[in-house]
C-alpha atoms as a printed R data frame, in Angstrom:
   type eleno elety resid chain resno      x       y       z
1  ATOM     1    CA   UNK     A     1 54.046 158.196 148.828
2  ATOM     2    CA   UNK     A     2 56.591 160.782 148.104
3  ATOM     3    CA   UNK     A     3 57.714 163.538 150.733
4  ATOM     4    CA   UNK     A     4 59.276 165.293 148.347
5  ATOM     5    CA   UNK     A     5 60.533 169.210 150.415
6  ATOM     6    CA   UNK     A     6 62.446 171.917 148.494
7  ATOM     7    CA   UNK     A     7 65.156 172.758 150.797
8  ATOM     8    CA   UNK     A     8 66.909 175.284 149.219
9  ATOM     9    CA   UNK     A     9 65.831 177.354 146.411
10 ATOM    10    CA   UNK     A    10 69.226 180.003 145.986
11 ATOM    11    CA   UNK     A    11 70.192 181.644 142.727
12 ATOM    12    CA   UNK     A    12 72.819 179.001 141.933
13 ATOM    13    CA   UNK     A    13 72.118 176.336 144.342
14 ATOM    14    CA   UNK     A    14 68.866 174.180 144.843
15 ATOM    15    CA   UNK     A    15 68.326 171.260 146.512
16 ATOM    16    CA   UNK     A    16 65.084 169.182 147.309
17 ATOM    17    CA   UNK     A    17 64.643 166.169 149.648
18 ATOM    18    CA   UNK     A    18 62.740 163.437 148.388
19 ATOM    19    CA   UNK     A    19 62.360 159.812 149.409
20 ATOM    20    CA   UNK     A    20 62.255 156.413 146.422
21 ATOM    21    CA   UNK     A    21 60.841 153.407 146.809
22 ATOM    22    CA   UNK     A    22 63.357 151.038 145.709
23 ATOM    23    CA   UNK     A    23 62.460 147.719 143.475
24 ATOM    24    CA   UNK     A    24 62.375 145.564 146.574
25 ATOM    25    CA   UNK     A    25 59.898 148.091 148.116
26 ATOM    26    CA   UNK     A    26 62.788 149.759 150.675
27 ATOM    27    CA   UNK     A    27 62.329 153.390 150.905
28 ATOM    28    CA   UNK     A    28 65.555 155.459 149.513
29 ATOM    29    CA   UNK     A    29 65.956 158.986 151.707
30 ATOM    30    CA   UNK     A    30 68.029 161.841 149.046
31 ATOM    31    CA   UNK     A    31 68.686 165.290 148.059
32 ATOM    32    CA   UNK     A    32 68.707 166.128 144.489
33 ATOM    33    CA   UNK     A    33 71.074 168.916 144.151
34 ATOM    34    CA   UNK     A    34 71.422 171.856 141.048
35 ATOM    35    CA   UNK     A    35 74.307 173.891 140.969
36 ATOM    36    CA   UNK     A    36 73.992 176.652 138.304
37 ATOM    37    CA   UNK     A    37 77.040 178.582 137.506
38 ATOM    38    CA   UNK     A    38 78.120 180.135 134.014
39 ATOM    39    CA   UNK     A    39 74.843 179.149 133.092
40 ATOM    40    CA   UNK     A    40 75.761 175.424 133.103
41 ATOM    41    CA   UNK     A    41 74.169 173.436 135.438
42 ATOM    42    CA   UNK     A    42 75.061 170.239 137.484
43 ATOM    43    CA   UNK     A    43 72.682 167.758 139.045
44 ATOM    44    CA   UNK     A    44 73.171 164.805 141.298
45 ATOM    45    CA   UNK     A    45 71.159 163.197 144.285
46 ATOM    46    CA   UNK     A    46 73.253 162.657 147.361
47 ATOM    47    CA   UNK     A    47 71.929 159.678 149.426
48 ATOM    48    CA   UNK     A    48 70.719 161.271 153.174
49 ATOM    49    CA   UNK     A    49 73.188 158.505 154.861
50 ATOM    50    CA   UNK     A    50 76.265 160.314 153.369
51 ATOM    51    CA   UNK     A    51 74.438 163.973 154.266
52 ATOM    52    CA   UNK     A    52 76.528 164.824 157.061
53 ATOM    53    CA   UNK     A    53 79.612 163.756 155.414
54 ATOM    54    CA   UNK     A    54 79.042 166.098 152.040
55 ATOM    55    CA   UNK     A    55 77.525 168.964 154.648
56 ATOM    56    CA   UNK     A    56 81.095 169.083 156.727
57 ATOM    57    CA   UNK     A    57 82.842 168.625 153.733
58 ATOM    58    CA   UNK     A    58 80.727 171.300 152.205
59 ATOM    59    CA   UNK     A    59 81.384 174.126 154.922
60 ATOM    60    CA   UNK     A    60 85.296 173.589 154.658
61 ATOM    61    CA   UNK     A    61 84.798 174.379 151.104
62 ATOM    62    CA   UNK     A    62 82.881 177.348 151.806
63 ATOM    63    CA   UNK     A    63 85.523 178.521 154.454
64 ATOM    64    CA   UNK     A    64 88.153 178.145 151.994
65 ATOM    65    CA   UNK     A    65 86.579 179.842 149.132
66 ATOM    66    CA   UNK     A    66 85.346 182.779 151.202
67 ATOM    67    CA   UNK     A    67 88.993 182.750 153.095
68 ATOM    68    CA   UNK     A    68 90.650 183.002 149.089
69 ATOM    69    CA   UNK     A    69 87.438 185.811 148.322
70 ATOM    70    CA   UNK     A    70 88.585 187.775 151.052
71 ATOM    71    CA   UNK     A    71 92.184 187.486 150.149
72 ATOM    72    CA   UNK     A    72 92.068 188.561 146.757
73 ATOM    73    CA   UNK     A    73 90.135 191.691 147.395
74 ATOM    74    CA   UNK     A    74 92.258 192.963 149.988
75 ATOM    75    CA   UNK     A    75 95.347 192.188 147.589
76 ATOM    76    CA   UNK     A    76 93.241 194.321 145.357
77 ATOM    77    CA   UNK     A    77 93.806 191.305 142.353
């Protein structure tokens, strides 16, 4: 039974949480993942027991790219 959950549904990222039952019958937890930019997109499923991991790793990113953002607008560039 799949418990499939779209999670995020953004302009150019998506993600959905779904669960696989594995060959041996064990039950896989993952997100698939789109990222959409320059109209090329980019999939991959991200196993839930490295989640955290790629979510902390995920919010530096987005500090860092919103910190350079910022930066370049007030330089006027």
């Amino acid at each position: 039974m799949s418990t499939r959950e779209i999670l995020c549904n953004l302009e150019m990222i998506k993600a959905e949480y779904d669960t696989v039952t594995t060959m041996n019958g064990d039950i896989g937890h993952y997100v698939k993942v789109q990222i959409t930019s320059e109209g090329r997109e980019f999939h991959f499923d991200l196993s839930l027991s490295e989640g955290e991991l790629f979510a902390a790793e995920l919010d530096v990113l987005a500090s860092i790219i919103r910190a350079r953002a910022i930066k370049t607008r007030l330089k006027g560039e």
